[in-house]
N, C-alpha and C positions, 0 to 999 in steps of 0.2 A: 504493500500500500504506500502510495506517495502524496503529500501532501501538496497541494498548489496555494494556496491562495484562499421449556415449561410455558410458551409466548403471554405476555399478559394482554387479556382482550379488554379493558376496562379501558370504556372513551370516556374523555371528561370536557364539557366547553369550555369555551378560555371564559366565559363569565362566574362558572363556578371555579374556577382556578385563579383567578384572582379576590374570589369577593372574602374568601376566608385567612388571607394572610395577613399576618401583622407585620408594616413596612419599615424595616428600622435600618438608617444608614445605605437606603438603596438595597439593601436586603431583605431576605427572611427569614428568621433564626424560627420563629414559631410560628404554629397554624392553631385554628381556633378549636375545638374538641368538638369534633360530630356529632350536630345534633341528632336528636332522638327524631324527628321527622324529618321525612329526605326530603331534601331542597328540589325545585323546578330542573338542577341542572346537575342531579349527581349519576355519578359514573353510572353507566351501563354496559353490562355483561355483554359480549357478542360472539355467538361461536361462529366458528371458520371452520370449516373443513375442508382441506385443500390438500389434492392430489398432486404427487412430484409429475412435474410436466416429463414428454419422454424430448431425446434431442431432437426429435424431429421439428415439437411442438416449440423448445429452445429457440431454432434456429428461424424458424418465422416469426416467432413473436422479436426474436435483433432484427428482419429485417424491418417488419414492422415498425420497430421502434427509431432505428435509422432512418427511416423514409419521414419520419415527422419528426426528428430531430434536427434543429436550426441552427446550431452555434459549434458545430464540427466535434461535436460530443460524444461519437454514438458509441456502441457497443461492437464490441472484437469477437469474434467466437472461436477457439481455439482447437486445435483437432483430440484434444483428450477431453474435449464439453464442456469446459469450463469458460468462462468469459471475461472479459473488462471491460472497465467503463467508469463515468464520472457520477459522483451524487456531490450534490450542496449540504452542507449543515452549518443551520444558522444557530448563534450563540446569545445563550438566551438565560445568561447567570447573572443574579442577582447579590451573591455572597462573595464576597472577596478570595482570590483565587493565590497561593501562596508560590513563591517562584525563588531562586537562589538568588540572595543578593551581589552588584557587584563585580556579573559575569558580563560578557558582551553576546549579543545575541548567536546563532547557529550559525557558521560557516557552512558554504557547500562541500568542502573539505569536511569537516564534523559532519554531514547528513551520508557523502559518500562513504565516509570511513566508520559510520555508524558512534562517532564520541558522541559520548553525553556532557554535555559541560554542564547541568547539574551536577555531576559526581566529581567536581573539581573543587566545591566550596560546600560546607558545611552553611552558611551562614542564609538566611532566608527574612523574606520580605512579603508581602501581601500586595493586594492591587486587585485595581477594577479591572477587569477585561471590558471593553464597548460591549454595549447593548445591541445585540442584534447583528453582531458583524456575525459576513457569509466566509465559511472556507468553502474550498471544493477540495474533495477526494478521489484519485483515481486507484481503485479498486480492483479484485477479482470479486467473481459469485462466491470464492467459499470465503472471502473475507465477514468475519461476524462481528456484532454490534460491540461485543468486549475489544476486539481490535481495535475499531475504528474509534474509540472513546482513548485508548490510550495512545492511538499516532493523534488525537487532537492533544491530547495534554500534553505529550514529548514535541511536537510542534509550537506551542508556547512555552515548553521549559515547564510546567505545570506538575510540582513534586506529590500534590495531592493524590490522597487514595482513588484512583479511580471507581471505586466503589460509592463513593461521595457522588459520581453523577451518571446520568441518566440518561439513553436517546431514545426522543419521541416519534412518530411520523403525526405529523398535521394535516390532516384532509377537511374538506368542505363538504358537509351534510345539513342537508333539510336547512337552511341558511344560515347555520350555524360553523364555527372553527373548531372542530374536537380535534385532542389530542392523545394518540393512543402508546405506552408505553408497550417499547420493545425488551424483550427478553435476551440476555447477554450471547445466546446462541443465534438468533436472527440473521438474515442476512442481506442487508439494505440495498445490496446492488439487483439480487431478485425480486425485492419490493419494489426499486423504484423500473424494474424491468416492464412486472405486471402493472403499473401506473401509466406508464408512458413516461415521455421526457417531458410531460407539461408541470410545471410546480404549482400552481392552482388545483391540483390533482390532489398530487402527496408531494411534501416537503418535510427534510429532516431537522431534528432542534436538540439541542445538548442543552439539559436543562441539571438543577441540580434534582437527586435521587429523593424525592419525599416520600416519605415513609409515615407520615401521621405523627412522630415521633421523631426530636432531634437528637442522634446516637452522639452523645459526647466523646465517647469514647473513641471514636475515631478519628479526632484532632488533636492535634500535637499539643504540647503546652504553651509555647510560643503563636499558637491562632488563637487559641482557647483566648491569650492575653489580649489581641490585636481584638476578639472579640470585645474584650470588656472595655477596653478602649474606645472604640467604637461608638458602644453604647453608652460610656459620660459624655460623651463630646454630644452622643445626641441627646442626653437628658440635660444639657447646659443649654445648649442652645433651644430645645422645648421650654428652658424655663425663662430664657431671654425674651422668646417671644410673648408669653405669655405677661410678663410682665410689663413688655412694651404694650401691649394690647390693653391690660387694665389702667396703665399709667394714661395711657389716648383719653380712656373713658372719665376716668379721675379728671384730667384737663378741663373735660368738655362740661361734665358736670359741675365744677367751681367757677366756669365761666360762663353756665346758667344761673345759679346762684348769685354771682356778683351782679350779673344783669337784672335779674327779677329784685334782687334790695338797690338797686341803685334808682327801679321806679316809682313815681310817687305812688304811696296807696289809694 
């Protein structure tokens, strides 16, 4: 896999994926506890059952897909059956993502020679990743969704447990955006085969791994802290505004008062 630039069938909308999170620092450290009556928009069960295509069936659904593919994308099919080809996965974390401080980014030299220049420094840092930025990945079919989670994080230096995240595929139902987690066995280049090359279809998203439940144990003690850091700087600034907000009110109220006594009775 090269970098450019048990399945779980449980769909969720993006309006119930975001109505139950609490946002702190651009993040989500915690989710609200389910309630005892299901929402308008909670997950739904959906069985699949789906027969391994043979290569006959393979080899026209690439031509297929070549024939509507626009941007010299398409798919390779190879004489032992296996294929290549390209998916997007868009990035879509909200929690601070931990990296070796200090280092200089990956040389093509390091990608050729396989260095990890995380493994040159002990010393580590935290950081946003952008919101919503797209990689592309060029793949084979038996490449699986555990693979392609950790050529994203070795592609940004990203020391975290890959266990910490999660890829989803995004499709459009009944007018809605549901997102349906994949299972670390999956294998995206066959999903996005049976798709098509349209991303209005299906499109990929690295999200973090929620669980209902934040497994502390899986953070080092150095995030754990960068955590609680975090969250003073945003309980300081929660209480700045608040106080600017009833200081405004204070203002406006003593500058009624001094107008209502300053008029005659």
């Amino acid at each position: 896999m090269t970098v450019e630039s048990s399945r779980s069938s449980g769909y969720c909308s993006l309006d119930e994926e975001l109505e139950d999170c609490f946002f702190t620092a651009k993040t989500t450290f915690f989710r609200n506890v389910q309630s005892k009556h299901p929402s308008k928009n909670v997950c739904k069960a959906v069985e699949e059952t789906q027969h391994p295509p043979t290569p006959q069936e393979i080899k026209q659904k690439i031509d297929s897909y070549n024939s509507r593919e626009k941007h010299c994308l398409g798919m390779k099919l190879s004489e032992d059956g296996t294929y290549t080809g390209f998916i997007k996965v868009h990035l879509k974390l909200r929690r601070p993502v931990t990296v070796p401080a200090g280092i200089r980014p990956q040389s093509i030299y390091d990608a050729i020679k396989e260095v990890n220049p995380a493994a040159t420094t002990d010393k580590r840092t935290s950081f946003y990743l952008p919101l919503d930025a797209i990689k592309q990945l060029h793949i084979s079919s038996t490449t699986t969704v555990s693979e392609v989670i950790q050529g994203l994080l070795k592609k940004f230096m990203v020391v975290d447990n890959p266990q910490k995240f999660a890829l989803f595929k995004r499709i459009h139902k009944d007018g809605q955006v549901l997102f349906q987690k994949l299972s670390i066995a999956d294998c995206p280049l066959y999903l996005r085969l049976l798709a098509g090359p349209d991303t209005d279809v299906l499109s990929f998203v690295l999200k973090e791994n929620e669980t209902g439940e934040v497994e502390w144990d899986a953070f080092s003690i150095p995030e754990l802290q960068n955590f609680l850091t975090i969250l003073e700087k945003e309980e300081q600034d929660k209480i700045h505004q608040v106080q600017k907000k009833y200081n405004h009110f204070r203002q406006r109220l003593e500058e009624a008062l001094r107008e209502s006594q300053g008029k005659p009775g």
